[in-house]
C-alpha positions as CSV (number, residue, x, y, z in Angstrom):
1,X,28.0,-5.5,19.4
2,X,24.7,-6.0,19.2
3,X,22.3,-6.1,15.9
4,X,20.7,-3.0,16.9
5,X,24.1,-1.4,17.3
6,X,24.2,-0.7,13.1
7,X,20.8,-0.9,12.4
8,X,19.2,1.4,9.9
9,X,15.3,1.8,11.0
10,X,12.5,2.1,8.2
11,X,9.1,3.3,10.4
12,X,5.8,2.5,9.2
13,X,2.4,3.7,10.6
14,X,0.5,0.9,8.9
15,X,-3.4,1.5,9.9
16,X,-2.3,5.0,8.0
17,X,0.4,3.6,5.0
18,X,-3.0,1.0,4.3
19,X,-5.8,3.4,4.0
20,X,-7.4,1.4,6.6
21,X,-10.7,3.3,7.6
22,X,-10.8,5.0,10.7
23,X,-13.1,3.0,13.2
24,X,-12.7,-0.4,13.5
25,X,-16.2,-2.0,12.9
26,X,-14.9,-5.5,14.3
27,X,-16.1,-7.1,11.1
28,X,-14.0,-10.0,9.3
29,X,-10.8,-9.5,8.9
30,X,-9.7,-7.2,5.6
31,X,-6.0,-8.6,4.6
32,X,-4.2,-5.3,3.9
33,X,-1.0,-6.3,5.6
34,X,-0.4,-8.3,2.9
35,X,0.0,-5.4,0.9
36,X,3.2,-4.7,2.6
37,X,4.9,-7.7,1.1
38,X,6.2,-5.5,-1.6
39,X,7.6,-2.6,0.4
40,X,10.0,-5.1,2.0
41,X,11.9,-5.1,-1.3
42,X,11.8,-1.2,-0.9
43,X,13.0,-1.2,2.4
44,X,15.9,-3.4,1.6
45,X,16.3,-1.3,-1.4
46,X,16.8,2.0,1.0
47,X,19.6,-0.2,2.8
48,X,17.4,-0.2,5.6
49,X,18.2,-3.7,8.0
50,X,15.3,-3.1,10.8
51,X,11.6,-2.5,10.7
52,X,9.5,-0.6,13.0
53,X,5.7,-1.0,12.8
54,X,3.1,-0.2,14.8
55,X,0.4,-0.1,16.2
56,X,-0.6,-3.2,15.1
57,X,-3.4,-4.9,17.2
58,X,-7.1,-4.8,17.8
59,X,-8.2,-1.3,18.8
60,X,-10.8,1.0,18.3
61,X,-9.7,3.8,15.9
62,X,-6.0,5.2,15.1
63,X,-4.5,2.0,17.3
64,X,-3.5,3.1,20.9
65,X,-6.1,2.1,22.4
66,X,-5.8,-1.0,22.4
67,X,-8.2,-3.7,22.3
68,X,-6.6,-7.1,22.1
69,X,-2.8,-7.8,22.8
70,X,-3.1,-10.4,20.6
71,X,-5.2,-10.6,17.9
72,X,-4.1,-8.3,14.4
73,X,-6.5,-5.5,13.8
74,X,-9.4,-6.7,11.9
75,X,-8.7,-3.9,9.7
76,X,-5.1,-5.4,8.9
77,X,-5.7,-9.1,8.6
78,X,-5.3,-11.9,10.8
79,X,-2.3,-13.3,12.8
80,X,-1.6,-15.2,10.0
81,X,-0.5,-12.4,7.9
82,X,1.2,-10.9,10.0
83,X,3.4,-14.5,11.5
84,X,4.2,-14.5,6.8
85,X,5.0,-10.9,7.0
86,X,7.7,-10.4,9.6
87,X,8.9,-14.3,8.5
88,X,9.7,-12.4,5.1
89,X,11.1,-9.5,6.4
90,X,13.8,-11.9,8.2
91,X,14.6,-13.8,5.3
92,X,15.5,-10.7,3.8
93,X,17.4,-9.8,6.6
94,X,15.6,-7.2,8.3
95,X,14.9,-7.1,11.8
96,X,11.0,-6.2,13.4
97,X,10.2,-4.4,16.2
98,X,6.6,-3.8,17.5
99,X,4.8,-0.6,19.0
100,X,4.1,-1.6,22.8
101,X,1.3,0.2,24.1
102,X,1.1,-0.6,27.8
103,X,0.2,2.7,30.1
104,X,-3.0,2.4,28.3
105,X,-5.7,0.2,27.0
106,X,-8.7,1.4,24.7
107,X,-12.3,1.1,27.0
108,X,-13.0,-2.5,24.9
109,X,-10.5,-4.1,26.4
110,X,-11.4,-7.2,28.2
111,X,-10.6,-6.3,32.0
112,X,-11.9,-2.7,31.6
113,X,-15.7,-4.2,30.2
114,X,-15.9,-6.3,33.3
115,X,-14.7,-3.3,35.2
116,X,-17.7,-1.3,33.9
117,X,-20.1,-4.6,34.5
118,X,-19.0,-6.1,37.7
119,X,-18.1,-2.5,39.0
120,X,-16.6,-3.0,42.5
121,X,-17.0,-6.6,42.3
122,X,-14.8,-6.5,39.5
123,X,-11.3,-8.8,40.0
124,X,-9.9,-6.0,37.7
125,X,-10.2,-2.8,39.7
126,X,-6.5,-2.8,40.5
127,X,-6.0,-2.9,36.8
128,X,-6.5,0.4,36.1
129,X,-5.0,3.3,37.9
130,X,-7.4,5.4,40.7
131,X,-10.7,3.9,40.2
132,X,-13.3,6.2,41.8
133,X,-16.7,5.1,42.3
134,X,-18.3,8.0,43.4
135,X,-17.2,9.9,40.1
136,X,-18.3,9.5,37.0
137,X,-16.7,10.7,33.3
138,X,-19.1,12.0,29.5
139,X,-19.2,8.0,28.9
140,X,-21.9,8.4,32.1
141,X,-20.0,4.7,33.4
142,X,-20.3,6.1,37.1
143,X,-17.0,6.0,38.0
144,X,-14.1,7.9,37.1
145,X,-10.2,6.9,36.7
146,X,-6.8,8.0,35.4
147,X,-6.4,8.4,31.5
148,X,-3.6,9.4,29.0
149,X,-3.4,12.8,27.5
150,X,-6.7,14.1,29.0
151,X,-8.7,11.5,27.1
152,X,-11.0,8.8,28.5
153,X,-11.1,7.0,25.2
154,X,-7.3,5.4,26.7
155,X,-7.7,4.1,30.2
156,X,-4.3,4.1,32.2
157,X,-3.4,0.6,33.1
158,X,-2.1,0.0,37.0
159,X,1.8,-0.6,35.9
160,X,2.4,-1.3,40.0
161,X,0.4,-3.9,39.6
162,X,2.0,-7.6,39.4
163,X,-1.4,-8.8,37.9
164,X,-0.6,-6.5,35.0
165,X,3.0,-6.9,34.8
166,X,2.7,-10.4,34.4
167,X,-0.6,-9.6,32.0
168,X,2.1,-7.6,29.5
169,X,4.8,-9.8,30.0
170,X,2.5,-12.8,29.5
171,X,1.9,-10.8,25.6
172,X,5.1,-10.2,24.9
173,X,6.0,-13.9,25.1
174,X,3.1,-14.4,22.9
175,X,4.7,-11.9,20.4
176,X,8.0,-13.6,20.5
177,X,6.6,-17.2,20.1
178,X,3.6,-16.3,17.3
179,X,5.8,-13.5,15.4
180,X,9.0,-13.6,16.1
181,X,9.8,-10.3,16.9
182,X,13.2,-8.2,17.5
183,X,12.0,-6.0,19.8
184,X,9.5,-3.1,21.4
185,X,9.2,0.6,20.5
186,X,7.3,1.5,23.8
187,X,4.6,3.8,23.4
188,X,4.7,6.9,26.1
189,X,7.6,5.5,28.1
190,X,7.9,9.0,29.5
191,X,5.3,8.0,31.6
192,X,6.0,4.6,32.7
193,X,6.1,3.5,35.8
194,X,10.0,2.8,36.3
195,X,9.6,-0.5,38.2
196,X,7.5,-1.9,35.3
197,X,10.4,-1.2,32.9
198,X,12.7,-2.9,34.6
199,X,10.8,-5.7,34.9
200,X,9.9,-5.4,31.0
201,X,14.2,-5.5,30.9
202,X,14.2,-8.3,32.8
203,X,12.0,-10.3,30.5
204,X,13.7,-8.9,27.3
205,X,16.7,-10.6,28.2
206,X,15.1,-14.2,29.1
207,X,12.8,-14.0,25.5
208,X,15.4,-13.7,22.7
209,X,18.9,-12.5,22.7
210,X,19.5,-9.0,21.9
211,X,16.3,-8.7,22.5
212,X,15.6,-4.2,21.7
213,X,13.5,-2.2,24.2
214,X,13.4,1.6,22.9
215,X,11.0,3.7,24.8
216,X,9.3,7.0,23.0
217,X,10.6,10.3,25.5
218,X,9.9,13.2,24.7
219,X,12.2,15.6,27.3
220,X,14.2,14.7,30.2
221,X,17.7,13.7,30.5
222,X,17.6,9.9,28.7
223,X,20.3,8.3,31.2
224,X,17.1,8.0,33.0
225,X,15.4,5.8,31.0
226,X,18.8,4.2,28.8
227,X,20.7,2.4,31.4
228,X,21.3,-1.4,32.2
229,X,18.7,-1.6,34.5
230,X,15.7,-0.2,32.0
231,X,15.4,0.3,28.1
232,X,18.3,0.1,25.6
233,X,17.4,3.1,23.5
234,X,14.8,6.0,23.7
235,X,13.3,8.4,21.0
236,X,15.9,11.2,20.3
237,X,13.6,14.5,20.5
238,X,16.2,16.4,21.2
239,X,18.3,16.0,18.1
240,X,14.9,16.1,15.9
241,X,14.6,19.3,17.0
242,X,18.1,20.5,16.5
243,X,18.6,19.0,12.7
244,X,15.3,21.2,11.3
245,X,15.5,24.3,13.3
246,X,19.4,24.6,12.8
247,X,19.0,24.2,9.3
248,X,16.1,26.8,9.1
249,X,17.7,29.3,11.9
250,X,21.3,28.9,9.9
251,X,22.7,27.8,13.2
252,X,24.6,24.6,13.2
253,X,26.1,25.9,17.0
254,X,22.5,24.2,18.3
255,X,23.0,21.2,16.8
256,X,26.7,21.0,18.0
257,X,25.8,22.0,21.1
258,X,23.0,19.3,21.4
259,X,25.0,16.3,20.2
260,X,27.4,17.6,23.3
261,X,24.8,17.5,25.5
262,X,23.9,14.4,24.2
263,X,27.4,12.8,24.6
264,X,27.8,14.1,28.0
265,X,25.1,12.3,29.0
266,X,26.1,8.9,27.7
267,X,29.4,9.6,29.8
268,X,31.1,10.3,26.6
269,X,31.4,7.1,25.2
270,X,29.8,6.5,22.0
271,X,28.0,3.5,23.2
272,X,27.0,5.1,26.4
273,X,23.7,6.3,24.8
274,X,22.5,4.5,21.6
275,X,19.5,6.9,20.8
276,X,16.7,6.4,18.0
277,X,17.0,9.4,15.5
278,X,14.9,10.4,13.3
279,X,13.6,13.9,11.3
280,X,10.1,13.0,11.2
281,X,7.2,10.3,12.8
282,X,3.7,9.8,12.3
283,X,3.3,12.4,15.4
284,X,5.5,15.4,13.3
285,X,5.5,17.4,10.8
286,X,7.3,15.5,7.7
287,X,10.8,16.8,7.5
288,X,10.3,18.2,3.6
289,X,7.9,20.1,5.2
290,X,9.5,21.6,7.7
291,X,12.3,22.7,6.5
292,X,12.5,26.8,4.8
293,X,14.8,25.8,2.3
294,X,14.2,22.3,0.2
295,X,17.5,21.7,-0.6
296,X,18.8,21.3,3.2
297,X,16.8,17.8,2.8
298,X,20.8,17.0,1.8
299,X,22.9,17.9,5.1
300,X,19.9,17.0,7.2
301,X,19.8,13.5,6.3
302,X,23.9,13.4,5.8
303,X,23.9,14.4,9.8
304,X,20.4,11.7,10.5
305,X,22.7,9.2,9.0
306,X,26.4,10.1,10.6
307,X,25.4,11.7,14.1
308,X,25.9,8.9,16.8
309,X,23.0,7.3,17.1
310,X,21.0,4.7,15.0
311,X,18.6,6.3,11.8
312,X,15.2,5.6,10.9
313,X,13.1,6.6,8.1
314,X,9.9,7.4,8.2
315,X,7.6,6.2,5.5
316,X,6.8,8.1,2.7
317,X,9.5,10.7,3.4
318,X,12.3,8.8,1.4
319,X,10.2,10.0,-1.4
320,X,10.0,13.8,-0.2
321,X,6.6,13.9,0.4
322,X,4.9,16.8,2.6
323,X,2.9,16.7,6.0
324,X,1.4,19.2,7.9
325,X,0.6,18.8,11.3
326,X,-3.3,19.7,11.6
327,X,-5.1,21.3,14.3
328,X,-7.6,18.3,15.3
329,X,-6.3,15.5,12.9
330,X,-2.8,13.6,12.5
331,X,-3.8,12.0,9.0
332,X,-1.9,14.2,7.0
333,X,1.0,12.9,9.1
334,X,0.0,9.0,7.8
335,X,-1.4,9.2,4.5
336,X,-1.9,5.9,2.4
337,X,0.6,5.0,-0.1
338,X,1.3,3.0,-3.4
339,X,4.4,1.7,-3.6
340,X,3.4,1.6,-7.4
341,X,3.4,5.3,-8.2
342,X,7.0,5.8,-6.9
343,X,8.0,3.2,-9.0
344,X,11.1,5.2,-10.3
345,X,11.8,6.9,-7.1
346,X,15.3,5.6,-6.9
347,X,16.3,6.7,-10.4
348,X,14.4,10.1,-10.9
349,X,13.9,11.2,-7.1
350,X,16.9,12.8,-5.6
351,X,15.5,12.4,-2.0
352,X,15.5,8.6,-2.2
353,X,18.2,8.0,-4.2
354,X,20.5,9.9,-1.2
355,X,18.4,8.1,1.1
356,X,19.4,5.0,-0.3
357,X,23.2,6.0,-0.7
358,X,23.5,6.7,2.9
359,X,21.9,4.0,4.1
360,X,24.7,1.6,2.2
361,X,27.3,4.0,3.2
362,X,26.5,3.7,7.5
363,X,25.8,-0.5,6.7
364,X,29.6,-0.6,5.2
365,X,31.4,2.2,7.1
366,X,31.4,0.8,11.3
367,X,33.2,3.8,12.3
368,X,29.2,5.5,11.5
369,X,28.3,3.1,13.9
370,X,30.7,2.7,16.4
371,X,33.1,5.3,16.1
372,X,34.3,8.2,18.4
373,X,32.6,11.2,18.3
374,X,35.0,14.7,17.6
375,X,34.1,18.3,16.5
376,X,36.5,19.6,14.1
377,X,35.2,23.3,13.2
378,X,31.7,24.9,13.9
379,X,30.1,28.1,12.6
380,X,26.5,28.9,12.0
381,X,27.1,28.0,9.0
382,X,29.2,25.0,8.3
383,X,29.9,21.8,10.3
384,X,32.8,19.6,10.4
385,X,33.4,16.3,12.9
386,X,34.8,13.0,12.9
387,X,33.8,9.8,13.6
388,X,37.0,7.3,14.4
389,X,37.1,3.7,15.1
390,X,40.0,1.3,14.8
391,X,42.3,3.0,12.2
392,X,39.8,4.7,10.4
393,X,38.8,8.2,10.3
394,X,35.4,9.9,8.9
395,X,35.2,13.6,8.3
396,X,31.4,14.6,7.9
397,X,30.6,18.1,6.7
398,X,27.6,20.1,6.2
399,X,26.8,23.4,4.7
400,X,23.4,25.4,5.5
401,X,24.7,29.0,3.4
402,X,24.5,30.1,0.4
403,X,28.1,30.0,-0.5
404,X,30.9,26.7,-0.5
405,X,33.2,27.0,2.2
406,X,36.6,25.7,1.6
407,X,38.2,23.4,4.6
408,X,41.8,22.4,5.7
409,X,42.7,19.6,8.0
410,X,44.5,16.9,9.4
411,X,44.6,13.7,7.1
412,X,45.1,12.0,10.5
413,X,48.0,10.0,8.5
414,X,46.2,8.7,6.3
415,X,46.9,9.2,2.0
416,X,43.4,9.2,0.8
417,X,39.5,9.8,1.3
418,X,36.7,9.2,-0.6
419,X,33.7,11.3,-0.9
420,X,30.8,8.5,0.1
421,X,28.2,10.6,-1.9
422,X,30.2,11.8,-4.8
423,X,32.5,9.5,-5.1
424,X,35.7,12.4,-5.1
425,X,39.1,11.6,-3.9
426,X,40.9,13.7,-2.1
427,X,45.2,13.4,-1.8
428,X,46.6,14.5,1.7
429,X,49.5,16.6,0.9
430,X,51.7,17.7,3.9
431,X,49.6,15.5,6.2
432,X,46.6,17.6,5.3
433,X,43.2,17.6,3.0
434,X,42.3,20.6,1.6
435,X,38.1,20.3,-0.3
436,X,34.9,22.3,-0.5
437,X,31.7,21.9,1.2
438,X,29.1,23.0,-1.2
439,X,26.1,25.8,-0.4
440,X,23.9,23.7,1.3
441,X,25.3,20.5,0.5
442,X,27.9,17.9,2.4
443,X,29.9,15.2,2.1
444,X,31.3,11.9,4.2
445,X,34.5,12.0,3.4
446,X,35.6,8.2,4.4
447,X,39.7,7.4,5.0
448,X,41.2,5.2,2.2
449,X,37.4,4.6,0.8
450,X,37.2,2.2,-2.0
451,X,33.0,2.6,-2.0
452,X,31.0,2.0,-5.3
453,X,29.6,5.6,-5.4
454,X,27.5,7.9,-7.6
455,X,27.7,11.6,-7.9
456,X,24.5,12.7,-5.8
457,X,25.7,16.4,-5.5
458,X,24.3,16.4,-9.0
459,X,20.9,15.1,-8.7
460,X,20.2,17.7,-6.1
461,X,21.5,20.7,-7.6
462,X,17.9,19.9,-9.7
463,X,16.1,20.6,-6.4
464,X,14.5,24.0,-6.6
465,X,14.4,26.1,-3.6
466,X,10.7,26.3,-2.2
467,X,8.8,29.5,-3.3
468,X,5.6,31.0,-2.5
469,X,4.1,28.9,-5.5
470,X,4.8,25.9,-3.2
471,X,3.6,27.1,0.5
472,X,0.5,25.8,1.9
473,X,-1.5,28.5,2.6
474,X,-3.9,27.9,6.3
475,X,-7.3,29.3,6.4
476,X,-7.7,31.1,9.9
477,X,-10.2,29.1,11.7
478,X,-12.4,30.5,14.7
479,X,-10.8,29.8,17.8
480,X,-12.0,26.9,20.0
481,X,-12.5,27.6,23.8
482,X,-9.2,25.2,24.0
483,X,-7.1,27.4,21.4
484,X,-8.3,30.8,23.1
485,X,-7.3,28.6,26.4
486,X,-3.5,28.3,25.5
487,X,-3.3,32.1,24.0
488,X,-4.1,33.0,27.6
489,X,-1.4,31.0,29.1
490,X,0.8,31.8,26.4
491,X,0.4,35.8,27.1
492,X,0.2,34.4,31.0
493,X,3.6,33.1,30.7
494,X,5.5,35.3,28.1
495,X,8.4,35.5,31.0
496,X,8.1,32.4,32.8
497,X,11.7,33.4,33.3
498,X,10.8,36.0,36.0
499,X,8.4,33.7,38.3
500,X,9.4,32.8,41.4
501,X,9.7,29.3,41.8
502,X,8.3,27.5,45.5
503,X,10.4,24.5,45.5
504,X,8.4,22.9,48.4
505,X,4.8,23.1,46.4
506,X,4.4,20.0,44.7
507,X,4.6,20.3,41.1
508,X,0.9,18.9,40.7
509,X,-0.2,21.9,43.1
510,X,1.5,24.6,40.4
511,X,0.1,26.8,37.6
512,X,1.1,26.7,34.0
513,X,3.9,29.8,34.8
514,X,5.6,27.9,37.9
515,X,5.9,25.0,36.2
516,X,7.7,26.8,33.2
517,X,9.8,28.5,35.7
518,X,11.0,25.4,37.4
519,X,11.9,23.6,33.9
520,X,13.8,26.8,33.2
521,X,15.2,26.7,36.2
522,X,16.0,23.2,35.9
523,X,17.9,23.6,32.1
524,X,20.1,26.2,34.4
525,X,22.0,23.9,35.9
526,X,22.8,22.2,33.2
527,X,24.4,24.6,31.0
528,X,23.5,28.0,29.7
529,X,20.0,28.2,28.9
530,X,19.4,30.0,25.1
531,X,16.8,31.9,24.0
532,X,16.0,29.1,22.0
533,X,15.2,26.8,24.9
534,X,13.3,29.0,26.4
535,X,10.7,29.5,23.7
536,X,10.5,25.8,23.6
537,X,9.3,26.0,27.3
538,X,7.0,28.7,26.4
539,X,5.5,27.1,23.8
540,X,4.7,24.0,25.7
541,X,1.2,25.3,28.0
542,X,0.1,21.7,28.8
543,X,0.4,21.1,32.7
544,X,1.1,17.6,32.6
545,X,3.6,17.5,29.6
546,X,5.6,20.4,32.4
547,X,5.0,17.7,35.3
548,X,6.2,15.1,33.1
549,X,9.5,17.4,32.0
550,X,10.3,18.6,35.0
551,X,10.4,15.6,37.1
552,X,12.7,14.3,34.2
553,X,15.7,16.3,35.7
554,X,17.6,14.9,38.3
């Protein structure tokens, strides 16, 4: 068992959480990290035992495009700050993992200015990935080359390349050594080059033991990427997805169905896959927001914290604050805080006061952590499941409806439960427990608990359901040449389930439509495919997101 096995993540965006401005101006340093020295407090008063923060270092604008491996953005402070920053999160016992950004660099970044100075006589053409000299990009540097996401402003780094390997690895010694660091988040691992990450794995366990690699993936089956040869965790996408929309749709059979799939994939064990859940990022919609009906910010966090897997809370959304993804701009998604003006969050705000509860309740309950994973009953609109370890046994139940559901079942043998959020005991009679699941409330109903509880069914029957009073209400914009662009596709590809798929064209060579048809085709063999999953494969009209996803399947 390894740290990261119960850890409970707290995520910070801090370029955003700072108010740090936009550009980088490569002035003197501007200590805001040390502004963060109170939030540890925060964070440890949340029950949260790990730290992910990122981007942290020199880079031009919103911090992946990086600059300088080793040198704090200007816009943070120096390496000082940071070296007292994570040295104090330790102390109070709270592990710190860095964002890794390593498929691309930002067009300041040493190798790449000789590359546009030294041109073919550059010792760093190999750097970056297909160089061409005879092209050119709107930067006018006469050449071209590879990029991320369509956008020259990140230039793809040459992961094949042992100068560069050695280059990364060469920084993330340096990270270890100057900061003492936990561990990598690595940005875009979806598009890693797979020898690279092993040798990244390689390193991780020479640096520091239990040294954390956890990869951001989008789609894909995550064996690929979560194996002993690779990372040790990846983003879970698919279970962010689930928790909101089966909360919103009133069907909890899509989240059952993806924690199967889930399980199934990790050989079902429940340490074969040890993913990194979550209901919200600083590249999605905060969860408050997202969710139809307010109150279901109760079983939605109940399942973040319970489902196997290890949690993490996204700044800011402890507090219940909204965030709306925009159509050219993610700063709504990483707003600057004060820690001052939530100063009585954890007595007067519901959301982190149960954020808070469950976080004390996963740290002192291993079977949350370690435990078996077993459906017990399933209906759109009610979930129960276990989670055993040792001689313990956890019931976790969710309502989404608008009426409480009443519940029989085993005891298991044991006398007693406690209700972790409310504190309720139940008394097995005839080797069974009989309680109620509230409208859209839970509980974790813990054998022979002897937890120091209070009641939080009561501070959220004060939530209000949202009303129009509290909708944001979008403008309609004109549409961009882009926006009109995906309409097309989108009206192109309205049954991407009809195409005919040429297995023996290279998935580079195919349009939008074939490339939807072949993920479609793909999900097939895995299982039934619902109309669900195919309007997610709809939706997505970006060709190298469906290269990306396809070539995920084995």
């Amino acid at each position: 068992m390894s740290w990261y096995d119960n850890a409970v993540f707290y995520h910070i965006y801090p370029l955003g959480l700072l108010g740090a401005p936009k550009q980088n101006t490569y002035e003197e340093p501007v200590p805001r990290l040390r502004k963060l020295f109170p939030w540890i407090d925060h964070i440890r008063s949340l029950n949260c035992n790990a730290l992910y923060i990122g981007p942290l270092f020199e880079s031009v604008g919103h911090g992946y495009e990086t600059t300088d491996y080793k040198k704090l953005d200007s816009r943070l402070g120096t390496n000082e700050d940071l070296k007292e920053f994570v040295s104090l999160c330790h102390k109070a016992g709270i592990r710190v993992i860095f964002d890794g950004v390593f498929n691309h660099t930002g067009r300041d970044f040493f190798a790449f200015r000789d590359l546009k100075e030294r041109r073919e006589a550059s010792p760093y053409t190999d750097w970056f990935c297909n160089v061409n000299f005879w092209g050119n990009n709107e930067y006018n540097d006469g050449f071209s080359y590879d990029n991320w996401g369509g956008y020259n402003l990140l230039v793809k780094l040459n992961q094949r390349n042992p100068a560069v390997q050695d280059y990364i690895c060469d920084v993330i010694r340096f990270w270890v050594r100057e900061f003492d660091i936990d561990g990598i988040r690595l940005d875009a691992a979806d598009v890693l080059d797979f020898q690279f990450m092993r040798c990244l794995r390689a390193l991780a366990d020479q640096v520091k033991p239990e040294f954390w690699l956890m990869g951001e993936v989008i789609h894909g089956e995550y064996s690929r990427w979560v194996n002993e040869g690779t990372l040790h965790s990846v983003t879970n996408y698919h279970l962010h997805k689930a928790l909101y929309s089966g909360h919103n749709d009133h069907n909890y059979f899509e989240i059952a169905h993806t924690v199967k799939r889930l399980n199934d994939m990790g050989g079902g064990r429940p340490d074969g896959l040890k993913l990194y859940n979550f209901v919200d990022n600083h590249d999605v919609e905060r969860i408050y927001t997202k969710l139809n009906r307010k109150k279901h910010f109760l079983p939605v966090h109940i399942l973040l914290y319970t489902l196997p897997g290890i949690p993490s809370i996204y700044y800011g959304s402890e507090f219940g604050i909204e965030g709306r993804k925009e159509r050219y701009s993610d700063d709504s998604l990483r707003p600057a805080l004060s820690l001052e003006d939530y100063a009585d969050a954890f007595t007067d705000n519901p959301c982190t006061a149960l954020v808070s509860a469950l976080g004390k309740i996963r740290q002192e309950v291993p079977a949350l952590s370690y435990g078996d994973y077993q459906e017990i009953q399933l209906t759109t609109t009610h979930y129960v499941f276990a989670r055993k370890w040792q001689d313990k046994c956890v019931y976790i139940s969710v309502n989404n409806g608008d009426h409480d559901v009443e519940v029989t079942i085993s005891s298991e043998g044991h006398n007693t439960f406690q209700g972790g959020l409310s504190g309720q005991i139940l008394e097995a009679q005839d080797g069974m427990i009989h309680f109620v699941i509230p409208a859209d409330g839970g509980e974790i109903w813990i054998s022979d608990g002897d937890l120091e509880t209070e009641d939080m069914m009561e501070k959220f029957d004060s939530m209000d359901s949202p009303s129009s009073s509290n909708e944001m209400i979008v403008q309609d914009e004109p549409k961009s040449e882009a926006d009109q662009k995906i309409e097309k596709n989108q009206k192109k590809v309205s049954d991407a389930d009809s195409v005919d798929v040429n297995w023996n064209k290279p998935y580079e060579e195919m349009e939008v439509p074939e490339l939807q048809a072949a993920v479609l085709a793909k999900l097939g063999q895995n299982g039934p495919v619902t109309d669900q999953m195919k309007r997610q494969v709809r939706e997505n009209v970006y060709k190298d997101s469906l290269i990306n996803w396809v070539k995920s399947f084995r």
